[in-house]
C-alpha positions in Angstrom: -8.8 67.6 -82.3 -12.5 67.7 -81.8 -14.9 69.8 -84.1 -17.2 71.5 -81.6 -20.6 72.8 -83.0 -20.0 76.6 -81.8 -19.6 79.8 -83.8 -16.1 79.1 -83.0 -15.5 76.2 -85.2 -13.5 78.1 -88.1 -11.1 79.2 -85.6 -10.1 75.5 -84.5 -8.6 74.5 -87.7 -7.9 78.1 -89.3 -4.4 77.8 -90.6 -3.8 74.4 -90.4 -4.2 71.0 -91.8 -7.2 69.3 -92.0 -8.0 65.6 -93.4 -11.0 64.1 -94.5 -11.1 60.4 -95.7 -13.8 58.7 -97.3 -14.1 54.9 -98.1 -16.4 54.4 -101.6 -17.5 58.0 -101.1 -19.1 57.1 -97.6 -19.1 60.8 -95.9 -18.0 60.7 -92.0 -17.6 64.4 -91.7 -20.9 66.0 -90.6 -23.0 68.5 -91.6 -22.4 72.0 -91.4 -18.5 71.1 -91.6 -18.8 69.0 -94.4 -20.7 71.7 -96.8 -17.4 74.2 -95.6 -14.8 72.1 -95.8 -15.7 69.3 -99.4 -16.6 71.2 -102.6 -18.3 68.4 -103.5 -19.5 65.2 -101.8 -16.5 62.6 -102.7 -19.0 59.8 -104.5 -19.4 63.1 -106.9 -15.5 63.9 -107.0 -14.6 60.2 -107.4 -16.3 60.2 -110.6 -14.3 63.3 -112.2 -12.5 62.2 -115.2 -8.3 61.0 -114.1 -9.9 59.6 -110.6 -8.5 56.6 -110.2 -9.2 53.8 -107.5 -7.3 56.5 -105.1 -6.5 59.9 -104.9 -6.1 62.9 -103.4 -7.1 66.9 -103.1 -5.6 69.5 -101.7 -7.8 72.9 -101.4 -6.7 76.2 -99.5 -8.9 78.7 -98.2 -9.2 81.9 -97.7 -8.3 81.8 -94.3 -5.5 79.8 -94.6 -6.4 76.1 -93.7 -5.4 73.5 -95.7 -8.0 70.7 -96.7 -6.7 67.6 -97.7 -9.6 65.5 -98.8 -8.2 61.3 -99.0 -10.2 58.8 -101.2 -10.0 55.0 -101.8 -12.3 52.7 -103.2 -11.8 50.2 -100.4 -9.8 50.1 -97.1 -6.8 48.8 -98.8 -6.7 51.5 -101.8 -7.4 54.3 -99.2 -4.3 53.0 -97.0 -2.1 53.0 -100.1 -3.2 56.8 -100.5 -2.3 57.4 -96.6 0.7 56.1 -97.1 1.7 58.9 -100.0 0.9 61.7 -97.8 3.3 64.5 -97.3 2.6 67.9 -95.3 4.4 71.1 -95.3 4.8 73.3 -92.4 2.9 76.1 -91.8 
């Protein structure tokens, strides 16, 4: 699914699932999504006190999407979190 930049954007992923992965805090989703979707940028997050090498967050909003923000220190510790991942339907 691609993120259009259009007033419709919110409506694209409202409800559902979306995940954003970052590699040593690099940030791949753009600007104005990222600043709606991360509450913080994840170099910040990944510094929060019981962050280890990998983890994940789970946020809900208000209209119902799910954001699933996925961090590793390096391509092999963000695979390991990948490979944890479970989703619940909708």
């Amino acid at each position: 699914m691609r993120l259009t930049r259009n007033a419709g954007r919110r409506n694209i992923v409202r409800g559902r699932t979306l995940v954003v992965a970052s590699v040593a805090g690099n940030e791949v989703l753009p600007e104005p999504w990222r600043s709606e979707y991360l509450p913080k940028p994840f170099a910040t997050l990944a510094t929060e006190d019981g962050r280890g090498p990998s983890w994940m967050l789970k946020r809900s909003l208000d209209d119902g999407t799910q954001v699933l923000l996925v961090y590793g220190k390096d391509d092999e510790s963000l695979a390991k979190a990948i490979a944890t991942m479970t989703f619940e339907p909708p």
